[in-house]
C-alpha positions as CSV (number, residue, x, y, z in Angstrom):
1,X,-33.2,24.7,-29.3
2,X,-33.1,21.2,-27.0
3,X,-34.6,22.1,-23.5
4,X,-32.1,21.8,-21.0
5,X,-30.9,18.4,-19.0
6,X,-31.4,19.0,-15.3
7,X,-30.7,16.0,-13.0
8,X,-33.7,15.4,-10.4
9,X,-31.5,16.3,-7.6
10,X,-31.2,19.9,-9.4
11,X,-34.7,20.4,-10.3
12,X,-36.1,19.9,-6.5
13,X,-33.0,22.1,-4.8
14,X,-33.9,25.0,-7.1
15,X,-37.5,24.7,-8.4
16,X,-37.1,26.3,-11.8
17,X,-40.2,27.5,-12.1
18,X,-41.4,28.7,-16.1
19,X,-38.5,26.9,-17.3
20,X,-38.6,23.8,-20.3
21,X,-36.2,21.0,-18.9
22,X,-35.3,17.6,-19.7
23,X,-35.1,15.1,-17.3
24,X,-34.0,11.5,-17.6
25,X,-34.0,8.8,-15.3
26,X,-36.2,5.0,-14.0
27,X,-39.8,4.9,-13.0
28,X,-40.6,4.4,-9.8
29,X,-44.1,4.4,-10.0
30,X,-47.0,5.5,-12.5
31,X,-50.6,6.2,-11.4
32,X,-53.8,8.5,-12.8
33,X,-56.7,7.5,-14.9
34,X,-57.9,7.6,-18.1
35,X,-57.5,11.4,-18.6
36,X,-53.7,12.0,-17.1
37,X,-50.6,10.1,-15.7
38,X,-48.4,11.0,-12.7
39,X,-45.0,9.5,-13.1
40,X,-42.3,9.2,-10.1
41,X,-39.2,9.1,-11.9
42,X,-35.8,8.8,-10.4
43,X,-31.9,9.1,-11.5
44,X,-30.2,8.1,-8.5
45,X,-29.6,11.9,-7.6
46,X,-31.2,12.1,-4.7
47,X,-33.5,10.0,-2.4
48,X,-36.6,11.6,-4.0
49,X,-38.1,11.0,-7.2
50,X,-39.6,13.9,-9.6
51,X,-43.5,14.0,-10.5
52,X,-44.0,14.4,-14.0
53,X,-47.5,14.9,-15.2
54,X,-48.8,13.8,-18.8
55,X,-51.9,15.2,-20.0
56,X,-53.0,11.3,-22.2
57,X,-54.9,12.9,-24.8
58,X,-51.3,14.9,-25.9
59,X,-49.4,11.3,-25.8
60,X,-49.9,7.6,-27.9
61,X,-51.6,5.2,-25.9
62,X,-48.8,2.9,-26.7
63,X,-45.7,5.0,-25.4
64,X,-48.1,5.4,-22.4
65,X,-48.5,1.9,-21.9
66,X,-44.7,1.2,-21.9
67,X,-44.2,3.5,-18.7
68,X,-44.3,0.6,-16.2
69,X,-41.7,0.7,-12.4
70,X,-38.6,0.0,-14.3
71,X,-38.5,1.5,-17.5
72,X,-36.0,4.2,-18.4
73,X,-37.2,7.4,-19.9
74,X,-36.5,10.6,-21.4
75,X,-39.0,13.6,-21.0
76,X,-39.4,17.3,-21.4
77,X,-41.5,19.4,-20.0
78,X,-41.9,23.2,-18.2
79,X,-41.5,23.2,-14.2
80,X,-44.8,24.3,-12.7
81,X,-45.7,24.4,-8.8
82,X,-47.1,21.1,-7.3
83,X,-50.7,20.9,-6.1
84,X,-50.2,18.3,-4.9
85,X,-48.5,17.4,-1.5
86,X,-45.1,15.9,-0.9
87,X,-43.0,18.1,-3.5
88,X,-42.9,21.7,-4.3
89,X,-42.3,21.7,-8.0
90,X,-43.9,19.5,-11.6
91,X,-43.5,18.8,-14.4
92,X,-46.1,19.5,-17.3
93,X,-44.8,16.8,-19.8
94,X,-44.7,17.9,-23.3
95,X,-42.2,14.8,-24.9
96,X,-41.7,11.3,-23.7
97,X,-39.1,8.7,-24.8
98,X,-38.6,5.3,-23.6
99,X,-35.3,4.7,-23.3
100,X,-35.5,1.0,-21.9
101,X,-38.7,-0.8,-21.4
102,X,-39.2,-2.9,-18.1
103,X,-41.3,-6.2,-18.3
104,X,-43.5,-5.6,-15.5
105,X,-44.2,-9.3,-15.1
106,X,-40.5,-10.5,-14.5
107,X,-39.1,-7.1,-13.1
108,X,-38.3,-8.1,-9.5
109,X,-38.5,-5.1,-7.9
110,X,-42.4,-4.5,-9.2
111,X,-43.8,-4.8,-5.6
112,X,-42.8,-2.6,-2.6
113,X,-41.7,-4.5,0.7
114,X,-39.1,-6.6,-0.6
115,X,-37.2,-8.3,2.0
116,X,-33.0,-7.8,2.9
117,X,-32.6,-10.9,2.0
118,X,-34.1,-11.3,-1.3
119,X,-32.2,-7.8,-2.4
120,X,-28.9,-9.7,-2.2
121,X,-30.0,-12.4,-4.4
122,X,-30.7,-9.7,-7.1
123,X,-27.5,-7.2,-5.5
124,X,-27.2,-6.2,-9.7
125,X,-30.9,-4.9,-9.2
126,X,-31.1,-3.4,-5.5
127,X,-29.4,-0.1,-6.4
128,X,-32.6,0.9,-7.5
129,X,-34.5,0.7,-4.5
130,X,-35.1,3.4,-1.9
131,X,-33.2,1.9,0.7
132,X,-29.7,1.2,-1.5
133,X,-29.6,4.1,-3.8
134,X,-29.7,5.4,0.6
135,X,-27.0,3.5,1.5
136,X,-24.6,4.0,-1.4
137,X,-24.8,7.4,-1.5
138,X,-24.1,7.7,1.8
139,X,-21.4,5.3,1.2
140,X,-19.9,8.1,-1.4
141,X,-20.3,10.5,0.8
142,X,-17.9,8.9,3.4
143,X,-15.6,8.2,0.9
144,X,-15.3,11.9,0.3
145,X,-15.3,12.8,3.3
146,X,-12.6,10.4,4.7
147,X,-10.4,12.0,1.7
148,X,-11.5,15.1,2.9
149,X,-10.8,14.7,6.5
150,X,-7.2,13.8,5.9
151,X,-6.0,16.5,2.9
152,X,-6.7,19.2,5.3
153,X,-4.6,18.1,7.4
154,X,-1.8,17.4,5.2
155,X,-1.9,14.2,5.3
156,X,-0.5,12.2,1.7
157,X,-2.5,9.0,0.1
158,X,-0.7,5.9,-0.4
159,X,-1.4,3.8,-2.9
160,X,-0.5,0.7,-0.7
161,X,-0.1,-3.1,-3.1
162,X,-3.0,-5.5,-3.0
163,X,-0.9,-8.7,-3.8
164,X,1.7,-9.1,-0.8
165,X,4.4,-11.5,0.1
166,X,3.8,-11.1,3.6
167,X,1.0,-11.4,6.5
168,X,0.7,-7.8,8.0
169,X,-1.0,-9.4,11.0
170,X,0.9,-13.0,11.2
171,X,-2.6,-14.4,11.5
172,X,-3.1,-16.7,8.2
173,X,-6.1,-17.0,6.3
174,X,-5.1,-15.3,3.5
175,X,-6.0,-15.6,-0.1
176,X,-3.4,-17.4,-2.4
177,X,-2.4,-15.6,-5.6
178,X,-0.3,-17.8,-8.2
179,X,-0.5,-18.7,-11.9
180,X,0.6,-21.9,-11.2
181,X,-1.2,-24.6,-12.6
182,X,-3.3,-26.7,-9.8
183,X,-3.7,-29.6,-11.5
184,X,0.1,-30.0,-11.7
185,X,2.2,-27.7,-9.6
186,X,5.8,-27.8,-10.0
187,X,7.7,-29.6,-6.3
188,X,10.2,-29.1,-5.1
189,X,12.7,-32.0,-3.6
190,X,10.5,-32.3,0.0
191,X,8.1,-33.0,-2.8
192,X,5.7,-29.4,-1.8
193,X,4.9,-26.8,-4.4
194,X,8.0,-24.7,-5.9
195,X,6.6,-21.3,-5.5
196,X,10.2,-20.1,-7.3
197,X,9.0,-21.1,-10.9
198,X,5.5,-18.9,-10.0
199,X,4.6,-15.7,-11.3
200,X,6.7,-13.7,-8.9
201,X,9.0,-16.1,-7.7
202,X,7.6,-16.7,-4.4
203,X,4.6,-17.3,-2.6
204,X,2.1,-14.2,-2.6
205,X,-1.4,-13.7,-1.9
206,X,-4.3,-11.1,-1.2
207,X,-3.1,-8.4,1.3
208,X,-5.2,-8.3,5.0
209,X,-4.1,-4.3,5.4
210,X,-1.6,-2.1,4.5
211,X,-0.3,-0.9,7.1
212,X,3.4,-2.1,6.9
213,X,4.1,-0.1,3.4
214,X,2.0,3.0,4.9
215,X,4.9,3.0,7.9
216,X,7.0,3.2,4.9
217,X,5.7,5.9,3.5
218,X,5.6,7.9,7.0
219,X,9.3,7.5,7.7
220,X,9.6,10.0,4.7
221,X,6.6,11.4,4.0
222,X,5.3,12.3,7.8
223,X,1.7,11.4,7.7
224,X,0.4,9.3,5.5
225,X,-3.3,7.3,4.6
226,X,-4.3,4.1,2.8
227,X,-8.1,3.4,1.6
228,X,-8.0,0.3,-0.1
229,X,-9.5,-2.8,-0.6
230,X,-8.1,-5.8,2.0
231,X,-9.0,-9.5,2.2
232,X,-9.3,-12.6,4.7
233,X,-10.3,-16.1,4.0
234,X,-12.0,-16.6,7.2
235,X,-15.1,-18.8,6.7
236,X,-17.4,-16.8,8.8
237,X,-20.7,-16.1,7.7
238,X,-22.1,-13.4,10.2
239,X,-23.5,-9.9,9.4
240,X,-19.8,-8.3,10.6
241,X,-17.5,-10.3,8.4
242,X,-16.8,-10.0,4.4
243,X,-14.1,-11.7,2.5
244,X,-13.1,-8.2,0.6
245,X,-13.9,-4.9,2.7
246,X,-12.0,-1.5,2.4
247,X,-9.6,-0.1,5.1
248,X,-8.7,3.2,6.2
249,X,-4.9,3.3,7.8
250,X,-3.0,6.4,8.8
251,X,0.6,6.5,9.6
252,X,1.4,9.3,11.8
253,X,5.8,9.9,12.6
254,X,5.9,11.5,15.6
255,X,2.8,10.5,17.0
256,X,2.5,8.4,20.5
257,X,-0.3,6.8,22.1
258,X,-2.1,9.7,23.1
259,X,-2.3,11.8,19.8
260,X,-2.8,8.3,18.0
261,X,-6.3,8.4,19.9
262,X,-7.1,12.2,19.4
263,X,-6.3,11.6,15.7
264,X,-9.1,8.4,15.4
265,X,-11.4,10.3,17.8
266,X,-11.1,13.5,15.5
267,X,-11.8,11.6,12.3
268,X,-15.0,9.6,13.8
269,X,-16.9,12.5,15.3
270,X,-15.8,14.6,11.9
271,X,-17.0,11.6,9.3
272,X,-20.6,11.3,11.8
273,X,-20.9,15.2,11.4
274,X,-20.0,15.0,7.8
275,X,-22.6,12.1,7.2
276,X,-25.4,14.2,8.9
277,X,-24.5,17.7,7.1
278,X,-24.5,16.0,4.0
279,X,-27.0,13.2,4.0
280,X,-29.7,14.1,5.7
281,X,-32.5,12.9,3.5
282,X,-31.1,9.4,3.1
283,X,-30.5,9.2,7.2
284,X,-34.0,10.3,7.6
285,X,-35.4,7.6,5.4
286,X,-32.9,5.1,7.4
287,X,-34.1,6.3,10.2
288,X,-37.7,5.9,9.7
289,X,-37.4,2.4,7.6
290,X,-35.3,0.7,9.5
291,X,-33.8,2.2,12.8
292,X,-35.2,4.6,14.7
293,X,-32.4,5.4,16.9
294,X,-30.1,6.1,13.9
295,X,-30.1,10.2,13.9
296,X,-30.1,10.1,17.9
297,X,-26.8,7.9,17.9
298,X,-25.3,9.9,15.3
299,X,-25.9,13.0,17.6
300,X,-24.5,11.4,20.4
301,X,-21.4,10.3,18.5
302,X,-20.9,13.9,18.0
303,X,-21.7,15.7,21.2
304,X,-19.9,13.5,23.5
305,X,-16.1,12.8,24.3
306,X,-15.1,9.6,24.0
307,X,-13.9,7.7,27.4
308,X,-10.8,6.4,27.7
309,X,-9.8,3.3,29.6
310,X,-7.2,0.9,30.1
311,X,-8.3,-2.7,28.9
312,X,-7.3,-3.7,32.7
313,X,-9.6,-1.3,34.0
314,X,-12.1,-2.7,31.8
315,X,-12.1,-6.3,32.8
316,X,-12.3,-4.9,35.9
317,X,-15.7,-3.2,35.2
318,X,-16.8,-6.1,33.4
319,X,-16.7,-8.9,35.9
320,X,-17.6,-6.5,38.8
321,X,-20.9,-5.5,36.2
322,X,-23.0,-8.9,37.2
323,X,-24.3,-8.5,34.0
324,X,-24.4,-12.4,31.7
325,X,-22.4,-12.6,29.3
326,X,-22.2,-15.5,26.8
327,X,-18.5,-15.4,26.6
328,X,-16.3,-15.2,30.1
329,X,-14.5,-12.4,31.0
330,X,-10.8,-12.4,32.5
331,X,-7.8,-10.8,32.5
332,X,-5.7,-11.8,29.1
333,X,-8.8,-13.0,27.5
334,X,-9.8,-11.1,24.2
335,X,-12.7,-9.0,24.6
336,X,-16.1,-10.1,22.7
337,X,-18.6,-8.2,20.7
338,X,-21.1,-8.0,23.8
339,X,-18.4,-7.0,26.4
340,X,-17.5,-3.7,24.3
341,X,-21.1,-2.8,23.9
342,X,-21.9,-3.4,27.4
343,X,-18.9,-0.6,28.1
344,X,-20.5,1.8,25.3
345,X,-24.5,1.5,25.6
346,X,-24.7,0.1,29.4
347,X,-21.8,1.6,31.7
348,X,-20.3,4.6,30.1
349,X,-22.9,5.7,27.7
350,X,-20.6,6.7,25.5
351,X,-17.8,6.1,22.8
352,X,-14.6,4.0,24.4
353,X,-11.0,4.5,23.7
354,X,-9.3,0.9,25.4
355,X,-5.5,0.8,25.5
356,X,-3.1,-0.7,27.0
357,X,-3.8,-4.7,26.1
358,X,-2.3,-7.8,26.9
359,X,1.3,-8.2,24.4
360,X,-0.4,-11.9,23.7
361,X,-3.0,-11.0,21.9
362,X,-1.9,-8.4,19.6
363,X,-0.1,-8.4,16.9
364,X,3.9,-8.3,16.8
365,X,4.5,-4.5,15.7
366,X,2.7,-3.3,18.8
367,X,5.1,-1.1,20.8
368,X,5.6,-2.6,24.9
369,X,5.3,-0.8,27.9
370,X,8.0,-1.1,30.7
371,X,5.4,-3.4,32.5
372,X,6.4,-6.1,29.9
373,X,2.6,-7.8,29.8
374,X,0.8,-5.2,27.8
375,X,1.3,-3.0,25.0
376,X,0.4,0.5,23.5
377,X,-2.9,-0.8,21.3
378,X,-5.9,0.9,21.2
379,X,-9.6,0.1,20.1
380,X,-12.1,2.6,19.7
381,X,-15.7,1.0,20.9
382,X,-19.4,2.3,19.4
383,X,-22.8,1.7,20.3
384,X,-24.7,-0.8,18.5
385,X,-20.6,-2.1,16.7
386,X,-18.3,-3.1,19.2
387,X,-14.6,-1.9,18.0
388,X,-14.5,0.2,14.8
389,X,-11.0,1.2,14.6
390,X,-8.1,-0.8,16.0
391,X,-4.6,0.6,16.4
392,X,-1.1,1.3,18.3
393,X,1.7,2.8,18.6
394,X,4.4,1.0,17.0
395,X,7.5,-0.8,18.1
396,X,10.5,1.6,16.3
397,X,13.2,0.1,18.5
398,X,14.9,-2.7,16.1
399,X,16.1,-4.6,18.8
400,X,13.2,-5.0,20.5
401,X,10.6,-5.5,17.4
402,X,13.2,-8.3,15.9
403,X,13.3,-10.3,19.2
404,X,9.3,-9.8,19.2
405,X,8.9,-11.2,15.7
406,X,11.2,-13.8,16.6
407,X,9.0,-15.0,19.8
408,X,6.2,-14.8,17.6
409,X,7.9,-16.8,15.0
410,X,7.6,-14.4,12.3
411,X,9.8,-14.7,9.3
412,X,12.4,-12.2,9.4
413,X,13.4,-12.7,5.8
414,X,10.4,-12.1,4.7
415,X,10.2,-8.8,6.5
416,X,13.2,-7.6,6.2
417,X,12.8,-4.3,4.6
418,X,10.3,-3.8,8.0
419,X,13.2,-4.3,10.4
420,X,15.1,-1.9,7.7
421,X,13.3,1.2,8.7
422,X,13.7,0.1,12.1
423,X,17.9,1.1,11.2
424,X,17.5,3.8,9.2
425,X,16.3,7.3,10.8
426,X,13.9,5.1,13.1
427,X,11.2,7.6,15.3
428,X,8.5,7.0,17.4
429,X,5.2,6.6,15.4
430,X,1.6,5.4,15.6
431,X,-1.6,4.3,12.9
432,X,-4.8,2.8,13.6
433,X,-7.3,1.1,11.1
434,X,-10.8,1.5,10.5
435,X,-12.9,-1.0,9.0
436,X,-15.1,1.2,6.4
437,X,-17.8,-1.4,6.1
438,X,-17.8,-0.8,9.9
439,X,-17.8,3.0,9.8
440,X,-21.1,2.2,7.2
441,X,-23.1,0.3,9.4
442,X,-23.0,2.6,12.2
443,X,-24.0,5.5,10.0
444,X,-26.6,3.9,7.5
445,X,-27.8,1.6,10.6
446,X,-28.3,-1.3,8.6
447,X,-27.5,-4.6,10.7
448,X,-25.5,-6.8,8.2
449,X,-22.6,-5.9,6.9
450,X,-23.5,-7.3,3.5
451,X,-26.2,-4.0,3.1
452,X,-23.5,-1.4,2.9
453,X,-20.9,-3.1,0.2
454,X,-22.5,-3.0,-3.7
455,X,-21.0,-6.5,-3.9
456,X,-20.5,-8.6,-1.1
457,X,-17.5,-11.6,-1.0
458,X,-18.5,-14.0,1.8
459,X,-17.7,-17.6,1.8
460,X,-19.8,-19.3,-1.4
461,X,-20.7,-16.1,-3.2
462,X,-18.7,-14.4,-5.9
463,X,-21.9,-13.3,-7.9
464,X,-21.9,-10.3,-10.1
């Protein structure tokens, strides 16, 4: 009879003491003398590794010699209480198989201390490390609990299309998608490319949200979510941007201003509560590797009410603060990085909630208020992030959203079935989105945004 497979994480969580297990996983370390081995061996279970203890004079010196930091193995063995400090349970190895061997003189990840940097050069190798197995299963776990948060609520998951004919935000940079063949596209009589004889008759390319089908979805459906993958062609190359990230965006009929910002506030201070239920042994490690203020911030996230503000009132507070700030601050201007976080961690010590902005500098689908200058947007501000989640209430008047797209110059034809719902059964409703790379670096604390994405897509890198 085959002893039984147990994954590491199952083995530490309920010490099976007496009984003959198989485990199966990477070595993290192996150290002992000539008499016995101690192995660390990991399977990506959980954060810790599992000692396994090999008596030499039961084993081949050769099958020994093969355990190096990389290899995969399989071994049996019975559970026995640690003597040793750090873990509460063993294993007394009785079997060994190498499943992969691991050239200890060209395995990158021999030595300990490696630094950010290096890991993404080798991103097809840094899983394995303490810090990214951290982050990604963290990762997961936000994933889960995102789904989570909104099915028990009743809210439906909308699978919202990655290539797009249209520009949700009217901004540009968007990635081209086309079969046609660069080298000799077909023209058209003003002599520019005739996007009819391409794939799908038109021009299309990589979507920046989806949003617009999600308000689709809500006219019928009530509340709605999309979690999917969005793109921009920006070529910026700081730790906040990425050419592919994924985005969260509800769709709430019904819902106004007010219960758009109870919804994002609800959802935040659930996901930070879910993260430190669920994760703690990865946020701990985070915490003491890399920032020590992570489990502190997550508390306060949690305990606190977020403030809420008008963006006037906050240009207000701003340029009566005294405070430098690289960028100037004025009424109309779009608030920087450093003048959120200055509201967060310096005046109000606390989450912010900013509504009310300036119609110029939001997008067209943002419903007005009677003052005609601003409109019903809201971003939610965090310590450490700046704005995590940005949102409105939307325009459902047609008259009034056509005329904006129009002073905007947005293409109505191309939006058409927008300005439909608008004519149809049209109701007050609101949606925000949340950037989940975002979300990831305020929970994991990592400081570049390329750290909390297996595969980052910045400008010149495609790798892997």
């Amino acid at each position: 009879m085959s002893a039984l497979y147990m994954k590491v994480a199952e083995v530490l969580s309920t010490s099976p003491k007496g009984k003959e297990i198989c485990v199966k996983g990477w070595v993290r370390t192996r150290r002992g003398n000539k008499n016995v081995a101690f192995i660390a061996l990991n399977d990506g279970s959980t954060f810790y590794s599992l000692q396994l203890v090999a008596e030499l004079s039961g084993f081949d010196e050769e099958i020994i010699r093969r355990v190096t930091t990389g290899s995969c193995i399989s071994a049996t063995g019975v559970v026995v209480e640690s003597l040793g400090s750090g873990q509460t349970v063993e294993i007394q190895m009785q079997t060994l198989e190498i499943l992969g061997d691991s050239d200890p003189e060209s395995y990158p990840l021999q030595k300990k201390g490696h630094s950010l940097e290096f890991l993404r050069e080798i991103a097809h190798l840094r899983f394995r490390t303490n810090t990214f197995g951290a982050v990604f299963r963290i990762r997961h776990a936000m994933s889960f609990g995102i789904h989570k948060f909104f099915n028990d609520r009743g809210f439906f998951h909308i699978h919202s299309p990655i290539i797009t004919g249209s520009d949700a935000e009217g901004a540009g940079a968007m990635f081209r998608v086309s079969t046609i063949d660069p080298a000799n596209p077909p023209k058209d009589e003003a002599g520019k490319i005739d996007y009819s004889e391409d794939f799908f008759g038109q021009a299309t390319n990589l979507t920046v949200s989806g949003q617009l089908e999600a308000e689709l979805a809500a006219m019928a459906l009530g509340q709605v979510y999309t979690f999917g993958p969005t793109f921009r062609a920006e070529n910026s190359n700081t730790t906040r941007h990425l050419a592919e990230f994924w985005m969260i965006e509800p769709e709430v009929a019904f819902n106004e201003i007010k219960e758009n910002m109870d919804l994002a506030e609800d959802m935040l201070r659930y996901l930070v509560r879910y993260a430190l239920d669920n994760c703690k042994d990865d946020l701990e490690f985070l915490n003491g590797q890399y920032d020590k203020e992570l489990l502190e911030r997550l508390q306060f996230v949690v305990e606190n009410d977020f403030e809420r503000l008008t963006y006037t009132e906050a240009v207000e507070i701003l340029k009566k603060s005294g405070a430098k700030f690289e960028y100037p601050v004025d009424w109309g201007t779009d608030l920087q990085s450093e003048h959120e976080r200055y509201l967060v961690e310096k005046h109000f010590k606390k989450p912010v909630i900013l509504t009310d902005y300036p119609k110029d500098i939001k997008a067209f689908y943002m419903k007005m208020n009677e003052d005609g200058k601003t409109v019903r947007a809201m971003d939610v501000l965090f310590p450490g992030i700046g704005e995590i989640i940005g949102g409105s209430q939307r325009e459902e008047n047609y008259d009034k959203l056509r005329a904006r797209m129009q002073e905007m110059h947005i293409p109505e034809e191309e939006l058409y079935w927008y300005l439909d719902t608008r004519k149809f059964g049209t109701c007050p409703h609101a949606g925000f989105g949340l950037g989940f790379e975002r979300l990831m670096l305020f929970v994991t604390g990592m400081s570049n945004i390329r750290d909390v994405i297996p595969f980052p897509r910045t400008p010149q890198n495609a790798a892997f």
